[in-house]
N, C-alpha and C positions, 0 to 999 in steps of 0.2 A: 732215341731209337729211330724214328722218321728221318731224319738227318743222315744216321746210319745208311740207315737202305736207299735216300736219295743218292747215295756217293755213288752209286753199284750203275755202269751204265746201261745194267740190263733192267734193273727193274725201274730208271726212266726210260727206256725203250718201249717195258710191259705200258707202265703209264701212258706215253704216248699214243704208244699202238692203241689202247683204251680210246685215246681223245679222236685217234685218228678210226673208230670205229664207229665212234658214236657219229661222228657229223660223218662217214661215209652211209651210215645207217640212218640217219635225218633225213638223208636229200635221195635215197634211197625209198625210204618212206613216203616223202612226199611226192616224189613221181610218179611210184606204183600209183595216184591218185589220177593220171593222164596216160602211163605206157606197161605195157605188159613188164612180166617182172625180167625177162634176162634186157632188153633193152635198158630198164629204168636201173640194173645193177649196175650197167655196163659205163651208162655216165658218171652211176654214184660213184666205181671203184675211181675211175679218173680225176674227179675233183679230188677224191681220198689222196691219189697219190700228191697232189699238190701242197696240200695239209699234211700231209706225213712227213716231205721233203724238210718243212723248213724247221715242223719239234723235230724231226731227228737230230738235223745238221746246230741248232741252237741248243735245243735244253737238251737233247741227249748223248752227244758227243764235244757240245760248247763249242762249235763251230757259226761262222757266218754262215747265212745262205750269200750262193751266191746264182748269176742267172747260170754259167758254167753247169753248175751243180743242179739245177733246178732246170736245165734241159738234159743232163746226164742222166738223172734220177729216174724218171722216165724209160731209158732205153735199157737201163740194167735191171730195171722193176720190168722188162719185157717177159724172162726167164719166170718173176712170180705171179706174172701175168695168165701165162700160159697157164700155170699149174694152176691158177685160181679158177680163171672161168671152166676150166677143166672139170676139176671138182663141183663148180655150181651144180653145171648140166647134170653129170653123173648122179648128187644128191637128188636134184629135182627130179629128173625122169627115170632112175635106177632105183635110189633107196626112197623115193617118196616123203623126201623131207618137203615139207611146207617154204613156198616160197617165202615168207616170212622169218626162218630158223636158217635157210640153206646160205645165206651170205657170213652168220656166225659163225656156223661151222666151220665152214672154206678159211676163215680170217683164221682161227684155230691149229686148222691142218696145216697151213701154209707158213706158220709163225717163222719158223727157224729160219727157214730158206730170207726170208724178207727180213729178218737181221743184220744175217753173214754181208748180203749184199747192199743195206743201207748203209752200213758200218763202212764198207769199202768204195763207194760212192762219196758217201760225205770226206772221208781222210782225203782222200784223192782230188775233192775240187773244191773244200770249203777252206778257209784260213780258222787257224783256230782265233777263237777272240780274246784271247789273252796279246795274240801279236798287234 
């Protein structure tokens, strides 16, 4: 059954997106320890996108990474860039989410949009690895 649902490249995306939450949420963590919280999200999300790049492009669509790809990645994730830190501020100073909860959130809100476009980023600049 786990084999099953590995085939499906959405729910290695979900996985990924997990791995790629947790260590954007780590170094997230450990910041808020030296900088306020939108500054200390603002480097987490960025290391994030680096570590999203390469499980996307390998384990969820079995693509190389490539550097191509891995300076593309970046410029199309600008779009859920936008709508992220967007959502941060809004939780944090609108609905009073605790800066500890408001980066989950936003990763939650933001899921689909940051599929469509890593899916179209990797096809476009990574080689699949069967070639």
């Amino acid at each position: 059954m786990a084999a099953r649902l590995l085939a499906s490249d959405k729910v290695r995306f979900l996985l990924a997106g997990a791995s790629t939450t947790a260590f954007s949420y780590a170094v997230y963590f450990a910041l808020l320890q030296l900088f306020a919280p939108k500054p200390a999200y603002a480097v987490a999300y960025v290391a994030g996108i680096g570590w999203s790049y390469v499980a996307t492009a390998r384990w969820v669509f079995g693509r190389r990474p490539t550097w191509r790809g891995l300076f593309a990645f970046p410029l199309v994730y600008a779009a859920q860039a936008v709508l992220s830190f967007g959502l941060f501020v809004l939780l944090i100073d609108w609905a009073g989410l605790h800066p500890l909860v408001a980066p989950l959130a936003t990763v939650v809100l933001a899921l689909p949009l940051t599929y469509v476009l890593g899916r179209a980023v990797v096809q476009r600049t990574s080689p699949s690895t069967s070639a």
